[in-house]
ZAMARGU-4260 file (C-alpha; in steps of 0.2 Angstrom, whole numbers, plus 5000, padded with zeros to 4 digits):
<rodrens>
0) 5000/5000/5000 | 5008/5017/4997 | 5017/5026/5013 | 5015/5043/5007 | 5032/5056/5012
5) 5026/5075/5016 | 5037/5089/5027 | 5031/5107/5027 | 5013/5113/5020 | 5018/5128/5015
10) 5024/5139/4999 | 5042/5140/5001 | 5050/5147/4986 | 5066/5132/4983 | 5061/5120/4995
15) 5056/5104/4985 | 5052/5099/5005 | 5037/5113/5004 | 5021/5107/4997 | 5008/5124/4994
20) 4992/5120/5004 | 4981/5122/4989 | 4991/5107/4980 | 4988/5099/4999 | 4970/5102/4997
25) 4967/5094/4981 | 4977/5076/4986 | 4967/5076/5001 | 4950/5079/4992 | 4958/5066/4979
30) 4960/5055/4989 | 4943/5055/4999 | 4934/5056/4983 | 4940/5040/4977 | 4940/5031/4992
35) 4955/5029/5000 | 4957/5026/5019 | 4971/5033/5030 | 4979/5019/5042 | 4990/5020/5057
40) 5008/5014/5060 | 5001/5001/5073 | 4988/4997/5059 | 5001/4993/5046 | 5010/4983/5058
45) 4997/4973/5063 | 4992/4968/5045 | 5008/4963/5041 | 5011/4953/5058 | 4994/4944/5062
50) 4986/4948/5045 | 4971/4960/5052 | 4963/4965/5037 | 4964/4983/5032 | 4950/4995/5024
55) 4948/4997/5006 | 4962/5005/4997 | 4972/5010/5011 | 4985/5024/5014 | 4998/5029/5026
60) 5002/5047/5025 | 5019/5054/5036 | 5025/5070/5039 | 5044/5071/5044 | 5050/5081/5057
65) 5037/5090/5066 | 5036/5106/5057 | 5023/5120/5066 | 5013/5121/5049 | 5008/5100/5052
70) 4999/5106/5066 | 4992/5121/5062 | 4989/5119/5042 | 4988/5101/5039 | 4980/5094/5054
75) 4964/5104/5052 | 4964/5099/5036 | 4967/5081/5039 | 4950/5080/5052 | 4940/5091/5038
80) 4942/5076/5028 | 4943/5062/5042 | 4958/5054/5040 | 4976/5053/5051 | 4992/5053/5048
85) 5007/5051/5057 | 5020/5065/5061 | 5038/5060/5067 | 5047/5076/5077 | 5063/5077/5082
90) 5070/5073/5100 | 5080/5087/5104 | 5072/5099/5091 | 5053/5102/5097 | 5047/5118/5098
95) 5062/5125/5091 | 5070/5133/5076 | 5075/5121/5060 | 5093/5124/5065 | 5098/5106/5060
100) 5092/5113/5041 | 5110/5119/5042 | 5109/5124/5022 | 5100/5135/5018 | 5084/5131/5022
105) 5070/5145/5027 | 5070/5148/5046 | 5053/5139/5053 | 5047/5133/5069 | 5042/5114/5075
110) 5027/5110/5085 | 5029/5112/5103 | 5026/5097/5114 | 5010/5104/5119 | 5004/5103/5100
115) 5010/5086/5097 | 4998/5081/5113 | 4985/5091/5104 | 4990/5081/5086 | 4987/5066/5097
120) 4971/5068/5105 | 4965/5074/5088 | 4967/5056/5081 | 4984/5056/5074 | 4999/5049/5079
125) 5019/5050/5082 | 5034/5040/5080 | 5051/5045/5086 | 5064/5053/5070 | 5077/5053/5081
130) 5087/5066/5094 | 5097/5076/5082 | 5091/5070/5065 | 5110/5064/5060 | 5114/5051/5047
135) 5113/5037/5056 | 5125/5025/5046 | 5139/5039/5052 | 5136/5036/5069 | 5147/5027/5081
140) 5138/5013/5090 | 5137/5024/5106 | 5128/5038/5097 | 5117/5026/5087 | 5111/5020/5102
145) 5108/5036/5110 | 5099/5044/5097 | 5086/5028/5096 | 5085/5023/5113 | 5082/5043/5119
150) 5072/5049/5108 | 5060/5034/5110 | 5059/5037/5128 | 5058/5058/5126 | 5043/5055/5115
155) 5035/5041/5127 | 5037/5052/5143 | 5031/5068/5136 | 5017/5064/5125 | 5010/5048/5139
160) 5009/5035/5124 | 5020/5021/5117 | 5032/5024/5102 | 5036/5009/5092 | 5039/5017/5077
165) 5055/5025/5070 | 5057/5036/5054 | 5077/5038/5049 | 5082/5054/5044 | 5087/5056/5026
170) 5080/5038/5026 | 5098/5031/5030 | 5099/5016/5036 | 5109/4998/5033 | 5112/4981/5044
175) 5119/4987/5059 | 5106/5002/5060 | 5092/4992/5061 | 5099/4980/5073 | 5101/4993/5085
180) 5083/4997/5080 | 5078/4981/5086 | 5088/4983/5102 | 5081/5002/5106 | 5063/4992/5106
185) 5057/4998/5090 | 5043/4986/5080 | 5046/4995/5062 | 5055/5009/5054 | 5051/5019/5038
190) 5062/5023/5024 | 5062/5031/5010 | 5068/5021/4994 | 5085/5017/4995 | 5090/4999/5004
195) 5073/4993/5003 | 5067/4977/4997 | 5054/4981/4983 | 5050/4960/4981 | 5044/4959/4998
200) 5039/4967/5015 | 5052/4974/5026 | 5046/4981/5043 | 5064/4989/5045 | 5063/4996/5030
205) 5045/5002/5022 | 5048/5011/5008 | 5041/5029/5007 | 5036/5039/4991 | 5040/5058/4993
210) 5026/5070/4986 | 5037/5086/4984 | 5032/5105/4981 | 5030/5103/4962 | 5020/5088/4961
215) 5007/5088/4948 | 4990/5079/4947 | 4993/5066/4937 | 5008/5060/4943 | 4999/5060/4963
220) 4988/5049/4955 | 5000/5036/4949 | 5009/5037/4967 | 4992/5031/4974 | 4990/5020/4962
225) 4993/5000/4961 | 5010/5006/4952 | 5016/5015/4968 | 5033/5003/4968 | 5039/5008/4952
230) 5040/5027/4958 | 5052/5019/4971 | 5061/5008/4959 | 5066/5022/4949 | 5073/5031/4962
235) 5084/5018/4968 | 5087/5016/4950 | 5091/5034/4947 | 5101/5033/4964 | 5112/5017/4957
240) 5116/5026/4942 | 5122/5043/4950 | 5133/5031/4960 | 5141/5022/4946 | 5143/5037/4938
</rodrens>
């Protein structure tokens, strides 16, 4: 089922990360108007796990990082329309300045822990991104560690609920991240494209398609569609062959 990438809603004039709410608007009246239903994290988990089925044409929308404009655009938005989403802040970043955008991005705000309590009792959900939103595969085991094990347990003691789920930033990942991501207590982790296994489920690595600022119509309704897996394919295809090049 499509896993569905989104960051700011918001026109920011560069940002590929930036989708204009109006563009927004339209995927989530799309999406309801052909009958799509938003699932949770624990959802998708348990259909993979015990096989509990899943509604019609299901859908996991994500927004990474935490950024103000998910609480105050997109979450009104998301309850006009009655569906959920999961948000994934960043330990040691909530309710501050993007000062880990460290190139160039335009200065925002993240939600405070007092809006991601709100997100919550508005019938969406979190998962941990993190402390420091490094790439993890440069880590030193000591650090890896800490930044899973951390921001798990900052997440679960200030928002009163259980975080199972981890989102790697930049969607970088191998072996020895998701081992310790097994260790931290996590049950499933989100990716993006790259190391995933597009033949069969990976709980460790669920491959995310990224809607970006320029999307246009008809290529959102391809990225919902049964051919959601080739828009990842190419990526890792496009990804191989930057590499060998």
């Amino acid at each position: 089922m499509p896993i569905l990438m989104y960051h700011r809603i918001a026109e920011v004039t560069g940002d590929r990360n930036s989708l204009p709410e109006n563009k927004f608007i339209w995927q989530l009246e799309y999406l309801h108007a052909n009958g799509f239903h938003t699932i949770t994290p624990e959802m998708l988990y348990d259909f993979y796990t015990t096989g509990i089925k899943l509604p019609r044409k299901p859908i996991l929308l994500t927004f990474d990082d935490g950024y103000k404009d998910t609480f105050t655009v997109a979450l009104p938005l998301l309850k006009k329309y009655n569906m959920t989403a999961v948000v994934f802040p960043i330990g040691n970043w909530v309710g501050k300045k993007n000062k880990w955008e460290n190139f160039g991005k335009q200065e925002t705000t993240t939600m405070t822990w007092n809006e991601l309590i709100l997100w919550q009792k508005n019938g969406q959900s979190s998962a941990s991104h993190t402390m420091e939103h490094p790439f993890l595969t440069n880590c030193s085991e000591p650090q890896l560690l800490a930044e899973l094990v951390n921001s798990k347990k900052i997440l679960e003691d200030k928002l009163n609920s259980h975080m199972d789920f981890l989102c790697y930033p930049y969607g970088n990942f191998n072996s020895a991240v998701i081992s310790m991501a097994k260790q931290a207590g996590y049950k499933a982790a989100f990716a993006i494209f790259e190391g995933v296994n597009l033949s069969r489920p990976d709980l460790f690595a669920l491959p995310r398609i990224p809607i970006p600022a320029h999307q246009s119509k008809w290529e959102f309704k391809l990225k919902v569609s049964c051919l959601f897996l080739l828009f990842v394919a190419m990526r890792k295809w496009e990804r191989k062959i930057k590499q060998w090049r």
